[in-house]
C-alpha positions in Angstrom: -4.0 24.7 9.1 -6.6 26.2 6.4 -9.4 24.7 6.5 -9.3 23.7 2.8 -5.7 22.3 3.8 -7.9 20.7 6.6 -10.8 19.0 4.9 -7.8 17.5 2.6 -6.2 16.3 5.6 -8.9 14.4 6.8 -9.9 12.9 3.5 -6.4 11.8 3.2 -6.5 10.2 6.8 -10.3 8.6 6.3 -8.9 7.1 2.3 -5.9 5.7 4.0 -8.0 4.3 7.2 -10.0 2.4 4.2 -7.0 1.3 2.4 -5.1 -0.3 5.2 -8.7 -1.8 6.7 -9.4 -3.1 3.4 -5.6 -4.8 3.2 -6.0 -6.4 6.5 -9.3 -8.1 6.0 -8.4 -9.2 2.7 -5.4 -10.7 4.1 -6.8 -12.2 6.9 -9.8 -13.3 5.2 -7.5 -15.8 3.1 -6.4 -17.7 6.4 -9.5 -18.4 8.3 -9.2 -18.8 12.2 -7.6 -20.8 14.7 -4.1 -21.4 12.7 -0.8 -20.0 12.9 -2.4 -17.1 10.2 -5.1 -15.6 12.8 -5.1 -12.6 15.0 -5.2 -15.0 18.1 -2.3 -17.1 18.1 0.6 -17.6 19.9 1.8 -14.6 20.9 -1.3 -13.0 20.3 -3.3 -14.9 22.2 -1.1 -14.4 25.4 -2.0 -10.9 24.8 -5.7 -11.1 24.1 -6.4 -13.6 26.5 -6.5 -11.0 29.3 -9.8 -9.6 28.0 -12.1 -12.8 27.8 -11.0 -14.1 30.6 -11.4 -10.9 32.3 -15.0 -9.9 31.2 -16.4 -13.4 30.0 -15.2 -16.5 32.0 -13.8 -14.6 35.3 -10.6 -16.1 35.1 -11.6 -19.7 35.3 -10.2 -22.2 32.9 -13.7 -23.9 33.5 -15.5 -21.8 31.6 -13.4 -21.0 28.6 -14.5 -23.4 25.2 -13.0 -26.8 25.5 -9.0 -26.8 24.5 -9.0 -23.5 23.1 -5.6 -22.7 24.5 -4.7 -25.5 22.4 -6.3 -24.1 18.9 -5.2 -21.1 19.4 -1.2 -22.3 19.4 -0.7 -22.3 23.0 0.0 -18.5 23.9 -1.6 -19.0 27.0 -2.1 -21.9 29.3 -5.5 -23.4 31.1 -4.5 -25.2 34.0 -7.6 -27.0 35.2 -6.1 -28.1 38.0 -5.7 -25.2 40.3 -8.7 -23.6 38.5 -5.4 -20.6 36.8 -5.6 -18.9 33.3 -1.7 -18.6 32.7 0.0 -16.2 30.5 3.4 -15.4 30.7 2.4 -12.0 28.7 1.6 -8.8 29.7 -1.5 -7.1 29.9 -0.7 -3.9 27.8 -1.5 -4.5 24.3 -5.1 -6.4 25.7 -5.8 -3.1 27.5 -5.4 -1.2 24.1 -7.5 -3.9 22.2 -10.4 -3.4 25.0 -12.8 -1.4 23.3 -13.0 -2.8 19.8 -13.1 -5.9 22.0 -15.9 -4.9 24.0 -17.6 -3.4 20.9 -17.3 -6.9 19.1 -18.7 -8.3 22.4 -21.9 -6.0 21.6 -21.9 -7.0 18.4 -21.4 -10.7 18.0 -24.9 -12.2 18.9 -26.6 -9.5 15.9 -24.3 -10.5 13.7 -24.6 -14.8 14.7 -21.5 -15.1 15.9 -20.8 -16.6 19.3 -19.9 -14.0 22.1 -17.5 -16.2 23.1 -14.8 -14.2 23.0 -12.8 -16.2 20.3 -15.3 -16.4 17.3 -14.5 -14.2 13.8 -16.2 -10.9 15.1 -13.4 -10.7 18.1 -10.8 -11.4 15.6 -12.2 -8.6 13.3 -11.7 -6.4 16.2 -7.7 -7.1 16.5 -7.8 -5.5 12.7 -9.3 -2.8 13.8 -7.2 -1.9 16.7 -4.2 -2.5 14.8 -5.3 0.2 12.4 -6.7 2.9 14.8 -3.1 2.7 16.8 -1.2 3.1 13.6 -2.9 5.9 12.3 -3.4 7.6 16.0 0.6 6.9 15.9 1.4 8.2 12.6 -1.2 11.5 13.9 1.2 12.1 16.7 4.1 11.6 15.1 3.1 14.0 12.4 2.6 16.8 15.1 5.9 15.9 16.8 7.7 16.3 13.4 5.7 19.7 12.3 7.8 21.6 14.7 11.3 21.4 12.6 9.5 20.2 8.8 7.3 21.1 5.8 4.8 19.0 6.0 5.2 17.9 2.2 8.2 16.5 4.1 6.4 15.0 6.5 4.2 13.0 4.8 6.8 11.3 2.8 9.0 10.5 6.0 5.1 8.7 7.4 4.7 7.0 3.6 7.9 5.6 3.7 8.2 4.0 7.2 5.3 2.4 7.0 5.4 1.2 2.9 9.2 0.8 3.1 9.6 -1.1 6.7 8.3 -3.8 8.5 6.3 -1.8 10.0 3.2 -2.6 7.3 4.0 -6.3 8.6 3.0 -5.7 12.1 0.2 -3.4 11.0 -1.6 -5.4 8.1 -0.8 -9.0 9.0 0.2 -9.4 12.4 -2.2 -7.5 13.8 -1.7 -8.9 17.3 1.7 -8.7 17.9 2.6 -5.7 20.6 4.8 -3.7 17.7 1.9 -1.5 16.1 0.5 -0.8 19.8 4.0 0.4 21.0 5.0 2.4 18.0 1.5 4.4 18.7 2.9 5.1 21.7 6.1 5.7 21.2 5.0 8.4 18.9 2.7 9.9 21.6 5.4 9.6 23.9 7.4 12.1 21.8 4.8 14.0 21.6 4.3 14.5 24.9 7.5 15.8 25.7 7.5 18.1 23.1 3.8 19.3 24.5 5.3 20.1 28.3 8.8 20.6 26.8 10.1 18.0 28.6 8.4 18.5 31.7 9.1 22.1 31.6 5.2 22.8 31.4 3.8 21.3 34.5 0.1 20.5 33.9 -1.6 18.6 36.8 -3.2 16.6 33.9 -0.3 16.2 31.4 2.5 15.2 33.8 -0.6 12.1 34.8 -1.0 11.5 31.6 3.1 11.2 31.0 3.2 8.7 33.9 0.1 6.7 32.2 2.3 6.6 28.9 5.2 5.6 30.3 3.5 2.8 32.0 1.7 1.6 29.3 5.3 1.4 27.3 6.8 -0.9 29.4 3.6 -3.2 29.9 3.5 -3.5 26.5 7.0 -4.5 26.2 9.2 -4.7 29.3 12.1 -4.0 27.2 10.9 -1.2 25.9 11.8 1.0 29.0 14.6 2.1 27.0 13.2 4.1 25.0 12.0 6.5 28.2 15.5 7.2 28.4 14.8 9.6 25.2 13.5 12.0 28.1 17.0 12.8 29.1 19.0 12.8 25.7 16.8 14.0 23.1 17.3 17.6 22.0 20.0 18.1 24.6 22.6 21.1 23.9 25.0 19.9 26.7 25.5 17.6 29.3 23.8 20.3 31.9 20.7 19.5 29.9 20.3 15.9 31.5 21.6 16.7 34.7 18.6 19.4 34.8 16.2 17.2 33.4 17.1 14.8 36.3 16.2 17.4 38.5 13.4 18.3 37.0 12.3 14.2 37.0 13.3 14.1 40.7 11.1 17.1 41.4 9.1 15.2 44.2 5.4 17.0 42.7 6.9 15.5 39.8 8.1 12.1 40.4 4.9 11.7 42.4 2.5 12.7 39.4 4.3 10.6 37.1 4.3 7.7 39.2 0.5 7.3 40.3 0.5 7.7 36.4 1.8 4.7 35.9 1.2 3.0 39.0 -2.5 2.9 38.2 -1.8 1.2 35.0 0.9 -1.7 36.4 -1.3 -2.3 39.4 -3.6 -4.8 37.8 -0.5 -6.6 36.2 0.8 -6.9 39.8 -2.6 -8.2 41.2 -2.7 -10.6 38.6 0.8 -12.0 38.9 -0.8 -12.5 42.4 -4.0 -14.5 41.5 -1.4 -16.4 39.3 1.4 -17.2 40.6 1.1 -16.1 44.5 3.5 -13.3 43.7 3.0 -9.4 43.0 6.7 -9.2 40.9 7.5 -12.1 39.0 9.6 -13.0 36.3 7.3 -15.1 34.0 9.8 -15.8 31.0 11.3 -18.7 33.3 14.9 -20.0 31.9 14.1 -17.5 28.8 16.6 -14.6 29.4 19.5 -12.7 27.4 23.1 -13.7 26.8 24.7 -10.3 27.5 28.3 -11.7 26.8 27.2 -13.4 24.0 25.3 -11.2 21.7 24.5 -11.9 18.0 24.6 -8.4 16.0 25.5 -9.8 12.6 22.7 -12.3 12.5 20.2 -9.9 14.2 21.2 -7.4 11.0 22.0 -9.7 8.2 21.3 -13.2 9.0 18.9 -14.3 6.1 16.8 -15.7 8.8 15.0 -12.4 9.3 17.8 -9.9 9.5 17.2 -6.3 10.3 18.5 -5.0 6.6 17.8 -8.1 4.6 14.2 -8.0 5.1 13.5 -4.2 5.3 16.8 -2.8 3.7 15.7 0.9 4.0 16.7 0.7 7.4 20.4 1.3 5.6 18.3 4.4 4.6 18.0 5.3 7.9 21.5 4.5 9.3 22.9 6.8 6.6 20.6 9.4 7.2 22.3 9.5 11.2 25.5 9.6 9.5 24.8 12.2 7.7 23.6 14.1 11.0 26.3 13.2 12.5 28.4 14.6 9.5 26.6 17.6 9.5 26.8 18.4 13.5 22.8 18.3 13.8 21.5 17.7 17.3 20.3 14.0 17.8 22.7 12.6 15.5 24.6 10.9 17.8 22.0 9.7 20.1 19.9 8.0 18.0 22.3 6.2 17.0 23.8 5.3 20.2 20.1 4.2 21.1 20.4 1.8 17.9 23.5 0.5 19.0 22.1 -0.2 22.3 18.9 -1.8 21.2 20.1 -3.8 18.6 22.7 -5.3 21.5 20.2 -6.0 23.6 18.3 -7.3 21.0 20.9 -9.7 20.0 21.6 -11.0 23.5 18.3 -12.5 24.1 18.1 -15.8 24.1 16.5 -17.0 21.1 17.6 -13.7 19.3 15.7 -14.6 15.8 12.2 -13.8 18.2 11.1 -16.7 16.9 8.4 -16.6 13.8 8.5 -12.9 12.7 8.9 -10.6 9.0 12.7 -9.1 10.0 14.0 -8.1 13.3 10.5 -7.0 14.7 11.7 -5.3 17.5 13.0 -2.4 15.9 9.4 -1.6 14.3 8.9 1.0 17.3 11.6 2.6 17.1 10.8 3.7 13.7 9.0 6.5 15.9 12.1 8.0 16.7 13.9 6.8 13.2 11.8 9.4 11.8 13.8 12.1 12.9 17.0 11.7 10.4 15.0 10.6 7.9 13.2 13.8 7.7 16.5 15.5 7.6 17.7 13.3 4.4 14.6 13.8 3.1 14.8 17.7 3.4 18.1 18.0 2.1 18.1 16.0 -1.0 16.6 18.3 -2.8 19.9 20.8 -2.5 21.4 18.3 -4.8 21.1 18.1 -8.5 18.5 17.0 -10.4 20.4 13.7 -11.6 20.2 13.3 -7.7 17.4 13.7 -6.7 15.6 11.2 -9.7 18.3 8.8 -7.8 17.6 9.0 -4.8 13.7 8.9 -4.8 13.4 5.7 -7.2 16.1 3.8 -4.4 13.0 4.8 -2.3 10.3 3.4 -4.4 12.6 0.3 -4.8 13.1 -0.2 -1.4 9.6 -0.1 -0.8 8.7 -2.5 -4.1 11.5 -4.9 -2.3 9.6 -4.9 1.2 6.1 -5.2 0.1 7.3 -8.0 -2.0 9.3 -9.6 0.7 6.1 -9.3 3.0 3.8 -10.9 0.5 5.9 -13.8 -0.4 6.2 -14.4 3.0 4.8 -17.0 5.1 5.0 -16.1 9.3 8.4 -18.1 9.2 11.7 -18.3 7.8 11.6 -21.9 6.9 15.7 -22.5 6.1 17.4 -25.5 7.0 20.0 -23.1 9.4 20.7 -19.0 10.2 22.9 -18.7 7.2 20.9 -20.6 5.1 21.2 -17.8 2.1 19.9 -20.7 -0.6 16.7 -20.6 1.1 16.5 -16.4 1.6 16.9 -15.9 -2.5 14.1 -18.6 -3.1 12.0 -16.0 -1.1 13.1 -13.3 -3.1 12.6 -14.6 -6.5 9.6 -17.0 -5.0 5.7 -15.5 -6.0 3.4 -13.1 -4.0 1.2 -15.6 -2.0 
């Protein structure tokens, strides 16, 4: 890079850091704290909970302020009785959120806020997490995509799956949620295997740092251990591509590496399940589970109650850009989609498939890491068409991303309809005001 081209770059990346800080403290500072608005809630606060009960109340429900499990919407459970902080979460996105937490720990007394762990200055911090791992993901995933595209391309393929997806949702408003932290890295993920070529390049230090990723992926999300299979199927030529790659996985150096990798992360996950529930492998989602015989695609995808295309409609974007791979012969075509196929069934065989309170079908928002690949191809290739074309194309774009930042700020956490199909209740948001 020139270094003109350079100090551009990083004025560019230090503007949009302000931008998107500035949108999620104005949006959060219309809300207040301890509601079903605030970055510790729910959800969130089964991740979060990890850190103040690891470095300020040493795990004991005694010392945490009064019924603050209950104002923060029961994500996490103190039972006084046998002295246990419960969460049924992981510790992976809390591990990410540790130093802006332990930076607003530092903070909080100069600024006259309690160093409680729970007061606005650790809530600020969530923000700012959520920020830093979306642009450290849209960094790597802007070095995993210089390889094969301009970067004029590039940045439109970043712009758009942020502006144009739910992925600004999970960034801006619910910065607490796990989907920013594993799109960050998913993205490094990628770029890892494009940095040792798939394990090709066997640095004592990089193959480490693979197993720490991969780790780190499925603590975040359990689920999310299918995207490691992108190891084996991405950028393949032939089916002695995986085999190979199997044996280069198997590769005992290897395979040991990558496991103390991750092993060192899980490990205090697994001592934890211990102090909690007397058991080092647990399953903590109790009668929660999937429904693999009974999956629910065309709700997960178009039920107005947060459906996949209703909510974020670029994603058709996206599915025609595989197509058009596909079409076309280019490698990866096929097993992206495949990998959408499979995710969205999985998806759709969970339980409570809707994922309860959420701006779309959340769980794709991390996969947008790997959506990014036909989208740069569409993107590269519209220009061979006509002018006429072209002027088309791009202003579906801007619409698309009008339609979702609309949709996201008339939106209020929930999709309050009387039913799934309830489409009476998904035009009203549409047509309803920005709040």
């Amino acid at each position: 890079m020139k270094k003109k081209h350079k100090y551009i770059y990083w004025i560019l990346v230090i503007c949009f850091a302000g931008i998107t800080l500035f949108l999620t403290f104005n949006r959060h500072s219309k809300s207040g704290y301890f509601n079903y608005h605030s970055e510790i809630w729910a959800d969130k606060g089964g991740y979060y909970v990890y850190l103040p009960a690891t470095f300020k109340f040493k795990f004991n429900p005694d010392n945490f302020p009064e019924s603050i499990d209950n104002k923060t919407g029961h994500g996490f459970k103190l039972d006084y009785e046998n002295k246990k902080v419960l969460t049924k979460y992981t510790y992976g996105v809390a591990l990410l959120q540790l130093p802006f937490f332990l930076i607003a720990d530092t903070l909080a007394e100069t600024l006259n806020f309690k160093a409680n762990g729970f007061s606005p200055v650790y809530h600020w911090s969530i923000n700012v997490a959520s920020i830093f791992y979306l642009i450290l993901g849209l960094f790597f995933l802007r070095k995993y995509l210089k390889i094969h595209f301009d970067s004029n391309i590039i940045y439109l393929v970043l712009l758009s799956i942020f502006l144009a997806t739910n992925l600004y949702y999970y960034s801006i408003d619910e910065t607490g949620m796990s989907h920013v932290y594993s799109f960050s890295l998913f993205c490094f993920y990628l770029y890892l295997l494009q940095r040792t070529n798939y394990l090709l390049i066997q640095n004592f230090w990089k193959i480490v740092l693979f197993g720490i990723v991969c780790g780190l992926i499925i603590l975040i999300r359990p689920s999310n251990v299918i995207f490691l299979c992108t190891y084996f199927f991405l950028d393949i030529n032939s089916k002695s591509d995986v085999l190979f790659r199997l044996k280069r996985l198997i590769f005992p150096k290897i395979f040991l590496l990558i496991f103390f990798g991750a092993f060192i992360i899980i490990l205090p996950q697994l001592l934890y399940w211990k102090y909690a529930h007397g058991s080092l492998i647990i399953y903590t989602y109790g009668n929660e589970g999937f429904n693999w015989t009974d999956p629910k695609l065309l709700q997960t995808w178009f039920s107005p109650n947060n459906g996949l295309f209703l909510y974020s409609p670029f994603y058709f974007v996206i599915i025609a850009s595989l197509i058009y791979m596909i079409r076309k012969g280019i490698k990866n075509g096929v097993f992206i989609l495949v990998l959408f196929l499979v995710i969205s069934y999985v998806f759709s065989s969970w339980w409570d498939w809707g994922f309860g309170c959420c701006f779309g079908a959340r769980n794709y928002v991390e996969y947008l890491a790997i959506f990014s690949i036909p989208l740069a191809y569409i993107f590269k290739n519209i220009n061979r068409l006509n002018t006429g074309k072209i002027i088309g194309f791009w202003l579906l774009i801007f619409i698309l991303i009008i339609f979702n930042l609309k949709m996201i700020y008339s939106y209020d956490v929930c999709f309050y309809g009387a039913q799934n199909w309830d489409w009476d209740a998904f035009f009203k948001l549409v047509v309803s005001p920005t709040k």
